[in-house]
VMD Tcl script that builds the backbone (N, CA, C; Angstrom):
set m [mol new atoms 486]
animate dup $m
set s [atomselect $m all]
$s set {name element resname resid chain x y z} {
  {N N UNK 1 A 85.199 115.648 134.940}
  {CA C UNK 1 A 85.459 116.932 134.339}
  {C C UNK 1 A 84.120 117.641 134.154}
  {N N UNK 2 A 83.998 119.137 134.582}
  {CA C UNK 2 A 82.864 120.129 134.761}
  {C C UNK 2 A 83.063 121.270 133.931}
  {N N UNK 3 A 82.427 121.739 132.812}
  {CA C UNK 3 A 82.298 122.342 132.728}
  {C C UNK 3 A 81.693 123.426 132.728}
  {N N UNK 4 A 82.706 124.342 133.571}
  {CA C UNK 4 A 81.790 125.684 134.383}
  {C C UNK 4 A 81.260 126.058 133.422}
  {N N UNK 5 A 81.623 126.923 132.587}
  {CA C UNK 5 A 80.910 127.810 131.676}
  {C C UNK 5 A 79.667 127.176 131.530}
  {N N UNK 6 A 79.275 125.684 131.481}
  {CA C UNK 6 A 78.353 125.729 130.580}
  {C C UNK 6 A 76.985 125.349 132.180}
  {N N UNK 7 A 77.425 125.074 133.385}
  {CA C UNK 7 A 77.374 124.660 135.010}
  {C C UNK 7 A 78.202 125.189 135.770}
  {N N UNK 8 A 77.744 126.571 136.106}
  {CA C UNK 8 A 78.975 127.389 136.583}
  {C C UNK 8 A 78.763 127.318 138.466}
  {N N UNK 9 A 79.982 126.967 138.882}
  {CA C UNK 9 A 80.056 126.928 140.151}
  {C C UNK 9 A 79.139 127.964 141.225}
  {N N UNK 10 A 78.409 127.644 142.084}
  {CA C UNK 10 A 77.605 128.201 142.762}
  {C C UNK 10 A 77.992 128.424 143.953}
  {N N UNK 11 A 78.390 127.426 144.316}
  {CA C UNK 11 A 79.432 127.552 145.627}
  {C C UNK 11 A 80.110 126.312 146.226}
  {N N UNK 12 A 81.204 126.824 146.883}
  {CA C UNK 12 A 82.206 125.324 147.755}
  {C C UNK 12 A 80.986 125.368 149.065}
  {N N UNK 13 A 81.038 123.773 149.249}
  {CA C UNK 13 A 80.313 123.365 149.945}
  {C C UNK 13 A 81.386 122.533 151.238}
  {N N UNK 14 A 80.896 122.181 152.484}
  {CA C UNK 14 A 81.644 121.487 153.115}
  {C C UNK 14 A 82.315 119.917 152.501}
  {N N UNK 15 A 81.195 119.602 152.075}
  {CA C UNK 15 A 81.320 118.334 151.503}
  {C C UNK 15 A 82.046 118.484 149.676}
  {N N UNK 16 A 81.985 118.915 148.820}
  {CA C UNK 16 A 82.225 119.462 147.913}
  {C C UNK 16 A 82.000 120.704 147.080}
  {N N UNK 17 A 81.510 120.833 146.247}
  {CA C UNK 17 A 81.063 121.960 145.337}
  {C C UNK 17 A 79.861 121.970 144.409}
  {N N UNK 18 A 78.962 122.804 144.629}
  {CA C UNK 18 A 77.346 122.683 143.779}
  {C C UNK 18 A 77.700 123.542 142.700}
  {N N UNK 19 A 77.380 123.113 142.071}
  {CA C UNK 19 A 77.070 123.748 140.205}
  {C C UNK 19 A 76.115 124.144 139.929}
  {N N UNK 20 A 75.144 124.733 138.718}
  {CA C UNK 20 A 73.976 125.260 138.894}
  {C C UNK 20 A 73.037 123.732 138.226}
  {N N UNK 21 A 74.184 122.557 138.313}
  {CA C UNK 21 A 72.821 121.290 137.948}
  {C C UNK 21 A 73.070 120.405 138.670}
  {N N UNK 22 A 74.494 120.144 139.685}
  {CA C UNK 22 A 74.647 119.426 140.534}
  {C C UNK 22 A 75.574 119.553 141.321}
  {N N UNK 23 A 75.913 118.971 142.773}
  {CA C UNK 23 A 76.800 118.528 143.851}
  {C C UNK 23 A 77.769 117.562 143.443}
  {N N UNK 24 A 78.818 117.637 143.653}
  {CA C UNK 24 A 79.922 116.841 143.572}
  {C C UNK 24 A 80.955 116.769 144.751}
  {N N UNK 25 A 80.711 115.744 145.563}
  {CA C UNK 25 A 81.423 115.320 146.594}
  {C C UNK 25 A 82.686 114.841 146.749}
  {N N UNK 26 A 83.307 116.040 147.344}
  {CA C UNK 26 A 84.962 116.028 146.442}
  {C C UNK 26 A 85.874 115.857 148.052}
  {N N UNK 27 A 87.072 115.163 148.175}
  {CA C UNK 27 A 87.893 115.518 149.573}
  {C C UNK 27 A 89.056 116.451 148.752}
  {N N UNK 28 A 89.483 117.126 147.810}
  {CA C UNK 28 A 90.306 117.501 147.269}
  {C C UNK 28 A 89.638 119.172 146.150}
  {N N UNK 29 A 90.099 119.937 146.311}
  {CA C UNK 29 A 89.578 120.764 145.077}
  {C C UNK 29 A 90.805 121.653 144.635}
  {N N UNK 30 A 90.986 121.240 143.410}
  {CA C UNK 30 A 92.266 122.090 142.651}
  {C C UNK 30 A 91.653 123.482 141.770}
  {N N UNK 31 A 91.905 124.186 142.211}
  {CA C UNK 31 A 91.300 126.126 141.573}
  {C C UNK 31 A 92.882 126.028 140.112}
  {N N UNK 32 A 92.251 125.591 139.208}
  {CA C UNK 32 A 93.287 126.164 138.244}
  {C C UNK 32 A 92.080 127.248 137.334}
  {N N UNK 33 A 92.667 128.051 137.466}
  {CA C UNK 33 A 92.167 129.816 136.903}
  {C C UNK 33 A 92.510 130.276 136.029}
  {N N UNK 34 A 92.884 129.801 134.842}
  {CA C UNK 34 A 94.281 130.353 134.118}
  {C C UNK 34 A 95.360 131.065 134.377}
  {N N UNK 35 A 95.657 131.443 133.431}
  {CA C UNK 35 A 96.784 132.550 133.606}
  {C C UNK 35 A 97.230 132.731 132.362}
  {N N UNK 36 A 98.212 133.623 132.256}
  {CA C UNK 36 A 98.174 134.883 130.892}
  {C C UNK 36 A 99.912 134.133 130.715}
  {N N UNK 37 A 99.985 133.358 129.997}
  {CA C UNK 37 A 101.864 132.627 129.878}
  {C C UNK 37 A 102.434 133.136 129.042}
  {N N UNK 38 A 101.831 134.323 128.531}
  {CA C UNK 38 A 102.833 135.174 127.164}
  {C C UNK 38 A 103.456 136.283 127.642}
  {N N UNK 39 A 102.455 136.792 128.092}
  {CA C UNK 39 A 102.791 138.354 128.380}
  {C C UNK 39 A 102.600 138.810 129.865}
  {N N UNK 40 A 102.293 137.935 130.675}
  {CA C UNK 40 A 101.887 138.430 132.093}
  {C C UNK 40 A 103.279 138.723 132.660}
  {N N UNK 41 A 104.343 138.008 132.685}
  {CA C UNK 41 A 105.128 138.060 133.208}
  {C C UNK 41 A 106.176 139.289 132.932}
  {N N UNK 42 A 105.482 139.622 131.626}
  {CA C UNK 42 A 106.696 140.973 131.134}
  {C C UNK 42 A 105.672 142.173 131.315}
  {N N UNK 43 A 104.333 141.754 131.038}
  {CA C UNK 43 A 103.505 143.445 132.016}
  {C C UNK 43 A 103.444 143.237 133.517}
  {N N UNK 44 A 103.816 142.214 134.071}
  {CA C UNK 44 A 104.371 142.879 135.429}
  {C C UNK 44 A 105.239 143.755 135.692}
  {N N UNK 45 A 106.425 143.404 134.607}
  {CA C UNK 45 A 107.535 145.034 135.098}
  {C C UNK 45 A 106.962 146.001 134.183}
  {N N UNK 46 A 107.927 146.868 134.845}
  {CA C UNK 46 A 107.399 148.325 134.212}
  {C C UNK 46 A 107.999 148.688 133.189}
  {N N UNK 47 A 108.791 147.657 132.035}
  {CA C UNK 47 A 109.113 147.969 130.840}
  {C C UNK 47 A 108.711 149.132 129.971}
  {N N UNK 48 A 109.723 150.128 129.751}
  {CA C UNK 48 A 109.129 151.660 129.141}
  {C C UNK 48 A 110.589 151.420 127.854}
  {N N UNK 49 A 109.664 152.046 126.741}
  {CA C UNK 49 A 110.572 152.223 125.466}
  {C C UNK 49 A 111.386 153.507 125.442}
  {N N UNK 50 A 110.690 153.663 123.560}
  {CA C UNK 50 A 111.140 155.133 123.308}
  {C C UNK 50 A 109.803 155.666 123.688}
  {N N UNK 51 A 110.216 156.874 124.302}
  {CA C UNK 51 A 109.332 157.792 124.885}
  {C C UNK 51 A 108.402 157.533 125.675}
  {N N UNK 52 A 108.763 156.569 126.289}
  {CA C UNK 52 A 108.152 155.940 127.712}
  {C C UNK 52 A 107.070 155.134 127.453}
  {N N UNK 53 A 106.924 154.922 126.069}
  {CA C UNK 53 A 105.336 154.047 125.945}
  {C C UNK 53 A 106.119 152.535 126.736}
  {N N UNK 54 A 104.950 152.192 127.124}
  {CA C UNK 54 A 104.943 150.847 128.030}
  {C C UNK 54 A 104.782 149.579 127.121}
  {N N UNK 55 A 105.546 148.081 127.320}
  {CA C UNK 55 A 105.267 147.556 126.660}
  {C C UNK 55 A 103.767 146.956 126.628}
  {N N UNK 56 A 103.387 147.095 127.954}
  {CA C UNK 56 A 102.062 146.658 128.202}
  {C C UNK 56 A 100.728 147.834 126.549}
  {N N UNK 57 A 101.325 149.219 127.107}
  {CA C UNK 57 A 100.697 150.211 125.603}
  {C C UNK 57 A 100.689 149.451 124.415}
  {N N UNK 58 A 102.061 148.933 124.342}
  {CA C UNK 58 A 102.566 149.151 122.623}
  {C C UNK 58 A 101.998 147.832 122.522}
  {N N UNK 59 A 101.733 146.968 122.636}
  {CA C UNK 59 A 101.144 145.654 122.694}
  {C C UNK 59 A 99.578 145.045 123.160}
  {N N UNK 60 A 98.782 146.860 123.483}
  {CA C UNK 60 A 97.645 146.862 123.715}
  {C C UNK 60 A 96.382 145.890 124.741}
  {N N UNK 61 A 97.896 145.869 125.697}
  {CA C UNK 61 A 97.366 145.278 126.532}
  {C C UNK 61 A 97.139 143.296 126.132}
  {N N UNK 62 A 97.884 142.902 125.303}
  {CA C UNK 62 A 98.125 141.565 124.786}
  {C C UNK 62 A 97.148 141.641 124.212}
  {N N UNK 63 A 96.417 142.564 122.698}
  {CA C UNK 63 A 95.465 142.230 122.393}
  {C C UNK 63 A 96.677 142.337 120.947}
  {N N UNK 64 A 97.336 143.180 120.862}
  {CA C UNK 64 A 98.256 143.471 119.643}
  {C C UNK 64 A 99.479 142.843 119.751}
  {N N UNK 65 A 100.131 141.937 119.985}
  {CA C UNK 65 A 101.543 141.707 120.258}
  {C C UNK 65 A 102.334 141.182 118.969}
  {N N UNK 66 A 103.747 142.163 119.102}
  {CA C UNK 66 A 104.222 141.632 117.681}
  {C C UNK 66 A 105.696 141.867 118.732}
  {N N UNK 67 A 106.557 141.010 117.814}
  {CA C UNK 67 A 107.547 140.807 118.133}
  {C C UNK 67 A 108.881 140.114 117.124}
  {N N UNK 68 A 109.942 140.024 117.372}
  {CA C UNK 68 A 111.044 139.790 116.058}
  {C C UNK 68 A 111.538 138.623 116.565}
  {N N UNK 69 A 111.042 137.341 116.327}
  {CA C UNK 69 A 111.646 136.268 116.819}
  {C C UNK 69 A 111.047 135.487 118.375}
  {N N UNK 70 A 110.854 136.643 118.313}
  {CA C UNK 70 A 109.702 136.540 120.015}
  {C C UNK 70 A 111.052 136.441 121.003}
  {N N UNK 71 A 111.987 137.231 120.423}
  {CA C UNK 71 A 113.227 137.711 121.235}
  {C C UNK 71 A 113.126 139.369 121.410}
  {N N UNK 72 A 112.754 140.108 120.375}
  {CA C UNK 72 A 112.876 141.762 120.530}
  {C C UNK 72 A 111.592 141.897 120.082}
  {N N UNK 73 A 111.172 143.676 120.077}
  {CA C UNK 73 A 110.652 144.212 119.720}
  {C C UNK 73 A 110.802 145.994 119.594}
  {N N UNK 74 A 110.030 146.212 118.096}
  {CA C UNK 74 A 110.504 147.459 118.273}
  {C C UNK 74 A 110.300 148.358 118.829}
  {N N UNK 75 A 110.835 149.429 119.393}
  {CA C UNK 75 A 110.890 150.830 120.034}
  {C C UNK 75 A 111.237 150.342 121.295}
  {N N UNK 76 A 111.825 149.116 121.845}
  {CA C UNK 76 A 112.632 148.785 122.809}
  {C C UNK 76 A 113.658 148.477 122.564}
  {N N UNK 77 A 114.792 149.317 122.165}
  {CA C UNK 77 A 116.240 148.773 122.054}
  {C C UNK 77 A 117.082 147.984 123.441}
  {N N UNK 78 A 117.520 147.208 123.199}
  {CA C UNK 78 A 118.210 146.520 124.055}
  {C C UNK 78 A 117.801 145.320 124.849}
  {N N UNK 79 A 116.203 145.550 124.629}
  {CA C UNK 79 A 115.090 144.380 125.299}
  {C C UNK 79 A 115.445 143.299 124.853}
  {N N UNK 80 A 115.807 142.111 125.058}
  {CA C UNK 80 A 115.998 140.441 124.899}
  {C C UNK 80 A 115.235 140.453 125.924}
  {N N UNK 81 A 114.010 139.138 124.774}
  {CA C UNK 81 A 112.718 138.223 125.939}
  {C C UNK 81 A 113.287 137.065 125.443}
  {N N UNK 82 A 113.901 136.482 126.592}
  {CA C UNK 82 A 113.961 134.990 126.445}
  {C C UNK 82 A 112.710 134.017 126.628}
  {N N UNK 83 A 112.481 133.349 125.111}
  {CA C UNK 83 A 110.967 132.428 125.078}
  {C C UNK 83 A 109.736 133.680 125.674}
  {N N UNK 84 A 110.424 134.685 124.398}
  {CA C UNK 84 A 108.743 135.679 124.885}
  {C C UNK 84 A 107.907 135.214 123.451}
  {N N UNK 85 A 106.906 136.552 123.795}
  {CA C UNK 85 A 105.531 135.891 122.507}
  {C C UNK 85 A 106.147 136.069 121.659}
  {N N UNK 86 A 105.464 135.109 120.917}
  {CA C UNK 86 A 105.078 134.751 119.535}
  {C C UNK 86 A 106.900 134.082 118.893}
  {N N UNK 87 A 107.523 134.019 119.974}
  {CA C UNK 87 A 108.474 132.354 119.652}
  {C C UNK 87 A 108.608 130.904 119.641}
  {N N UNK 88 A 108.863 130.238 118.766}
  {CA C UNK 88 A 108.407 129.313 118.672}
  {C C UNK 88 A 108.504 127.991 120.345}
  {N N UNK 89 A 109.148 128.823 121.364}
  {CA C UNK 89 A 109.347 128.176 122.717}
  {C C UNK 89 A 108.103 126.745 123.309}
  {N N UNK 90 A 106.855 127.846 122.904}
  {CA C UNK 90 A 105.775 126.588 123.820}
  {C C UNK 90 A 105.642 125.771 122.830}
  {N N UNK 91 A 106.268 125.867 121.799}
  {CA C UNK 91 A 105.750 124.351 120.744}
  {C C UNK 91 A 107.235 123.284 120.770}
  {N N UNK 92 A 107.713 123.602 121.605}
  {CA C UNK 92 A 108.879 122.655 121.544}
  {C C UNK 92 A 108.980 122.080 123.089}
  {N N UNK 93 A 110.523 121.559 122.867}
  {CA C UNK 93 A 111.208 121.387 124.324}
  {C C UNK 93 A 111.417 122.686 124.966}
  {N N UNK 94 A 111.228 123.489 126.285}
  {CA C UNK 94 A 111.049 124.664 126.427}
  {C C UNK 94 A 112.460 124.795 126.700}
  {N N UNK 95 A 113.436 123.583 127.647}
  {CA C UNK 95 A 114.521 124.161 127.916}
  {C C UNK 95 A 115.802 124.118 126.702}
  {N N UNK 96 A 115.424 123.688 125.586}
  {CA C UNK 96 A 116.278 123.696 124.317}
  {C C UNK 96 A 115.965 125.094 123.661}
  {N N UNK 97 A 114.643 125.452 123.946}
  {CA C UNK 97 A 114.121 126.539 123.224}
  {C C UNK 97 A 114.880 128.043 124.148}
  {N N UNK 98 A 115.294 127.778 125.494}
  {CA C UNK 98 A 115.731 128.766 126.520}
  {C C UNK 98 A 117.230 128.436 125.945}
  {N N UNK 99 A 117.945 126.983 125.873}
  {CA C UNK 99 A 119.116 127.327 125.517}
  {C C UNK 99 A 119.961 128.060 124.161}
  {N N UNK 100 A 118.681 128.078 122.857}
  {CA C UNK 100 A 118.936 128.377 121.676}
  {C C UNK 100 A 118.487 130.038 121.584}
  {N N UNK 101 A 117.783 130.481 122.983}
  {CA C UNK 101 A 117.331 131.940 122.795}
  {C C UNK 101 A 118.665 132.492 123.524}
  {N N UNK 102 A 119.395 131.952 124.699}
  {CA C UNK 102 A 120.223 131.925 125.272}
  {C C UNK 102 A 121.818 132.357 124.422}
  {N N UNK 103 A 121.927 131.218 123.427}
  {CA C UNK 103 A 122.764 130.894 122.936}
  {C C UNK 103 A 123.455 132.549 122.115}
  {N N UNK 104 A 121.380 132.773 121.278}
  {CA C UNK 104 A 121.524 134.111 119.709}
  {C C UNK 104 A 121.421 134.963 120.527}
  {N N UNK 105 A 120.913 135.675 122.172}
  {CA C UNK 105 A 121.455 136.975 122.393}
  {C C UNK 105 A 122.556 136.682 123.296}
  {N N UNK 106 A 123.677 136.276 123.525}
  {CA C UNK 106 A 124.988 136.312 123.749}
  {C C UNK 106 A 125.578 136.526 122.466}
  {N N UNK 107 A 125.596 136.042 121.319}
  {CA C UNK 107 A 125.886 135.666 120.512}
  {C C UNK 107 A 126.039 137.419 119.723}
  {N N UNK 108 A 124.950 138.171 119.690}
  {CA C UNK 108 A 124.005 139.569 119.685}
  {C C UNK 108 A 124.957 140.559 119.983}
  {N N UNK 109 A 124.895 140.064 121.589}
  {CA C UNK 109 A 126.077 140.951 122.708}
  {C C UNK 109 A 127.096 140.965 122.087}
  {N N UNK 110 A 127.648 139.784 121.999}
  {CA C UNK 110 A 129.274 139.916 121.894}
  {C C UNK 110 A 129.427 140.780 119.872}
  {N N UNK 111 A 128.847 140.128 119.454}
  {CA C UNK 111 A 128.610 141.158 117.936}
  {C C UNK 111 A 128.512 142.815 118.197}
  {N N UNK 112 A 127.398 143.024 118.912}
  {CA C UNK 112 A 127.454 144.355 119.261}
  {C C UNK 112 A 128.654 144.831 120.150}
  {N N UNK 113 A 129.350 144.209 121.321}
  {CA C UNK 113 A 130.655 144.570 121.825}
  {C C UNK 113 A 132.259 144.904 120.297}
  {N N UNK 114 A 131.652 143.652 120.232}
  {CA C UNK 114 A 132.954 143.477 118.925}
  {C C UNK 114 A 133.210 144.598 117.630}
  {N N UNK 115 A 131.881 145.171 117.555}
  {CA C UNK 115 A 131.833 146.393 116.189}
  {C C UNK 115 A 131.392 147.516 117.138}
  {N N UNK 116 A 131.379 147.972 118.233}
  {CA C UNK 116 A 131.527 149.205 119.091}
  {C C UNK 116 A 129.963 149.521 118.753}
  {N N UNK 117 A 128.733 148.770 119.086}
  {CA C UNK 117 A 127.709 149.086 118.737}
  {C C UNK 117 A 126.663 149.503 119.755}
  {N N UNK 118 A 126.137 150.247 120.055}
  {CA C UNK 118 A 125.107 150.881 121.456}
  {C C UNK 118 A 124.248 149.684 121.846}
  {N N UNK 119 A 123.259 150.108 120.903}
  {CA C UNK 119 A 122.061 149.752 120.937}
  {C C UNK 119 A 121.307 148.531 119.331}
  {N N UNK 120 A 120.471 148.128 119.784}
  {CA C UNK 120 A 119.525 147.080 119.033}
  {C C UNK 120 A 118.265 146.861 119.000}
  {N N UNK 121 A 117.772 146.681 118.184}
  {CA C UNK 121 A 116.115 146.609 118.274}
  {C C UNK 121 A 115.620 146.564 116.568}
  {N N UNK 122 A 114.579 145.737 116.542}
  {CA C UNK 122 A 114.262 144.918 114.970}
  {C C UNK 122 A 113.778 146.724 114.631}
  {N N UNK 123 A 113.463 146.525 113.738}
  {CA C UNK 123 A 112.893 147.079 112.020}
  {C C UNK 123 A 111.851 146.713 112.185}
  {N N UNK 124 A 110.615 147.784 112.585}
  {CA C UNK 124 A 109.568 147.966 112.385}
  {C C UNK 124 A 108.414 146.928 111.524}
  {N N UNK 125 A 109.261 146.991 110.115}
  {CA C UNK 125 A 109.284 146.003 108.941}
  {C C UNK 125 A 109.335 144.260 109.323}
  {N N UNK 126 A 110.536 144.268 109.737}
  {CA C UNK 126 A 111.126 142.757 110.260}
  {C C UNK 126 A 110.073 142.267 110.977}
  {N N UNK 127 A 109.723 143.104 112.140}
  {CA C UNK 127 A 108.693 142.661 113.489}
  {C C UNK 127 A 107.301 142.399 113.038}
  {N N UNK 128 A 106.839 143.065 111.990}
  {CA C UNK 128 A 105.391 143.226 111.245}
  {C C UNK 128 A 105.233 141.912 110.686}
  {N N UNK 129 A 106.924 142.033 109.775}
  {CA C UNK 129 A 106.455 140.298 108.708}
  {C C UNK 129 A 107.021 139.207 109.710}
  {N N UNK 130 A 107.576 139.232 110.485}
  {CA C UNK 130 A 107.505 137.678 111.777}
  {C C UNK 130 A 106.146 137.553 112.177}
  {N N UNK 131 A 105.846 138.457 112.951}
  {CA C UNK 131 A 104.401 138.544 113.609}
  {C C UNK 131 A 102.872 137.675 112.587}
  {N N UNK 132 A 102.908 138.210 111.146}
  {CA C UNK 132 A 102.179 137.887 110.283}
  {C C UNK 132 A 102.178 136.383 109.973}
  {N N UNK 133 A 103.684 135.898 109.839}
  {CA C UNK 133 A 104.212 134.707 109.938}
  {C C UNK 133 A 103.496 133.743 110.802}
  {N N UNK 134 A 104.224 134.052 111.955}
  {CA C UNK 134 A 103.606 133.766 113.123}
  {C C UNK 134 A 101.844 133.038 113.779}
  {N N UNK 135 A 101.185 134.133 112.831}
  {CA C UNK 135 A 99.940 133.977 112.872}
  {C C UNK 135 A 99.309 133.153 111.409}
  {N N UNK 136 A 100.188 132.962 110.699}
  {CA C UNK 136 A 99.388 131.756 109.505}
  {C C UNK 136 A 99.650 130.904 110.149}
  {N N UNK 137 A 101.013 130.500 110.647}
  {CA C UNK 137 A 101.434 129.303 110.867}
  {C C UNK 137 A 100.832 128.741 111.925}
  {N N UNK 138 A 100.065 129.134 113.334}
  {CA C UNK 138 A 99.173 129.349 113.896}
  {C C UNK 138 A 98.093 128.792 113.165}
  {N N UNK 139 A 97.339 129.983 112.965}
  {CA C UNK 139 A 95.739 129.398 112.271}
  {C C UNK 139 A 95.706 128.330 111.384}
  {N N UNK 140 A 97.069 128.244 110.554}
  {CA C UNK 140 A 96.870 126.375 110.336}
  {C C UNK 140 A 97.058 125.039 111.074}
  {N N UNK 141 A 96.772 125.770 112.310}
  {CA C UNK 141 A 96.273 124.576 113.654}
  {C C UNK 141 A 95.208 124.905 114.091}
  {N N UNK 142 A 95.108 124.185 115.236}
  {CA C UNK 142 A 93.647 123.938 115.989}
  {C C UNK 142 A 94.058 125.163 117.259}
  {N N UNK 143 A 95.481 125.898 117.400}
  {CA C UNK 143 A 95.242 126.543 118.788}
  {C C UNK 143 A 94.353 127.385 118.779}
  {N N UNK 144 A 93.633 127.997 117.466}
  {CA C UNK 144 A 92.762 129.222 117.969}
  {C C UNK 144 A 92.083 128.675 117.805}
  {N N UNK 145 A 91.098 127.433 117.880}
  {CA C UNK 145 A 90.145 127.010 118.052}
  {C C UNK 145 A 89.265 126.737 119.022}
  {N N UNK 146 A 90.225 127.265 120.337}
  {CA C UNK 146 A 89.437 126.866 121.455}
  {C C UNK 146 A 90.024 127.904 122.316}
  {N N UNK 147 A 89.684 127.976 123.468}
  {CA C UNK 147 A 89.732 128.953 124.382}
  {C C UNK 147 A 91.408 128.409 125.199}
  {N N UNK 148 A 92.669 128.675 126.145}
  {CA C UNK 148 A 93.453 127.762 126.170}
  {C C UNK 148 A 94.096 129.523 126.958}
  {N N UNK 149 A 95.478 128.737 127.576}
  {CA C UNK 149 A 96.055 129.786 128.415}
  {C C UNK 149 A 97.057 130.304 126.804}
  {N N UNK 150 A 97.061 129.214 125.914}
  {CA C UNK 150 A 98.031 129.897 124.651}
  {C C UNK 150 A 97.228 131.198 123.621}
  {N N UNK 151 A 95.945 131.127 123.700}
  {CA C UNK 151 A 94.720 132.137 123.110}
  {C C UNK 151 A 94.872 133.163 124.083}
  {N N UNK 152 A 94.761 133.160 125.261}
  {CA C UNK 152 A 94.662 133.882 126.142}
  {C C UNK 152 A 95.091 135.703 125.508}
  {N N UNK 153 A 96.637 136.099 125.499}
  {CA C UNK 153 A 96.759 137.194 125.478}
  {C C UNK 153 A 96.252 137.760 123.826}
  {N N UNK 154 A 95.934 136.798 122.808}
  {CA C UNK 154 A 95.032 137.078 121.564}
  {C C UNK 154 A 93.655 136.961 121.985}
  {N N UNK 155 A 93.138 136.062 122.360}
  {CA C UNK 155 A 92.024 136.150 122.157}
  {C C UNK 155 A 91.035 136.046 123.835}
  {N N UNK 156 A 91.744 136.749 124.499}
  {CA C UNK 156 A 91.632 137.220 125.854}
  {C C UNK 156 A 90.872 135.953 126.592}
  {N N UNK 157 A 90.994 134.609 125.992}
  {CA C UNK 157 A 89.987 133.392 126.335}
  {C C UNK 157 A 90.512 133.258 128.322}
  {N N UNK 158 A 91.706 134.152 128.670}
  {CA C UNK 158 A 91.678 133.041 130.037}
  {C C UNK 158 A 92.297 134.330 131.115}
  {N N UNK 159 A 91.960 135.715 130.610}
  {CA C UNK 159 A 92.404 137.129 131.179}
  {C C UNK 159 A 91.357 137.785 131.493}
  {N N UNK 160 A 90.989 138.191 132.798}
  {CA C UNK 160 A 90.217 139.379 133.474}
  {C C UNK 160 A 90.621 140.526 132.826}
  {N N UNK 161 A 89.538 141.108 131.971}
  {CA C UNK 161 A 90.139 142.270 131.946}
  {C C UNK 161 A 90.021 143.470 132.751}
  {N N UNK 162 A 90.951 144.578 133.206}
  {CA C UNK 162 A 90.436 145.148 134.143}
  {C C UNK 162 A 90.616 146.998 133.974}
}
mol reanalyze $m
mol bondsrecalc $m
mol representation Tube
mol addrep $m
């Protein structure tokens, strides 16, 4: 194990890869780069609210992200993120965590079908005090302690910004 940051890759070599303190003679080289596992996948689409702000805007580019359960958020009515940020999904079994997000917006739907209801989307309020939540319960661990693809859209540890 190399760490770039501190011996940052200089270049792939035929034989392996030089660092700025040594060669390592490798037949195999795996490029893991991070990646953004909160929010990349939902600022790929072009998700637009009320009045067209983007969720990528309203969430400041994953530097601000708040959310109600880490299922909704506000000024997007109708939006269900299954195992989006700031739910408790990556700290569990992920596919119990997909079947129990699964389970409360069907569950949502058919409530809103059943009382003739449009639209949905948390309380401004609601989304503020989850989010806050969210983040004690957090900082009384070790994840923001280190740089990690879970820091990433907070604390930009594993995102190009561009």
């Amino acid at each position: 194990m190399v760490d770039v940051k501190e011996s940052p890759i200089q270049k792939i070599t035929g034989e392996g890869i030089q660092t700025a303190d040594n060669h390592f003679d490798l037949e195999i080289i795996i490029f893991a780069t991070g990646y953004d596992g909160m929010t990349g996948p939902l600022f790929k689409i072009d998700i637009r609210g009320r009045n067209g702000v983007t969720l990528k805007e309203k969430w400041k580019g994953g530097a601000a992200v708040q959310t109600y359960l880490g299922l909704t958020t506000a000024g997007f009515p109708n939006l269900f993120m299954i195992t989006g940020p700031e739910s408790p999904s990556v700290l569990v079994n992920m596919p119990i965590a997909i079947e129990q997000h699964v389970e409360w917006v069907a569950e949502c739907m058919q409530y809103l079908r059943e009382h003739d209801i449009d639209l949905v989307e948390p309380a401004l309020e609601a989304e503020e005090a989850w989010s806050i939540h969210c983040r004690e319960v957090a900082n009384a661990t070790l994840y923001f302690k280190g740089d990690s693809w879970y820091t990433g859209p907070i604390l930009r540890a594993n995102l190009e910004v561009f």
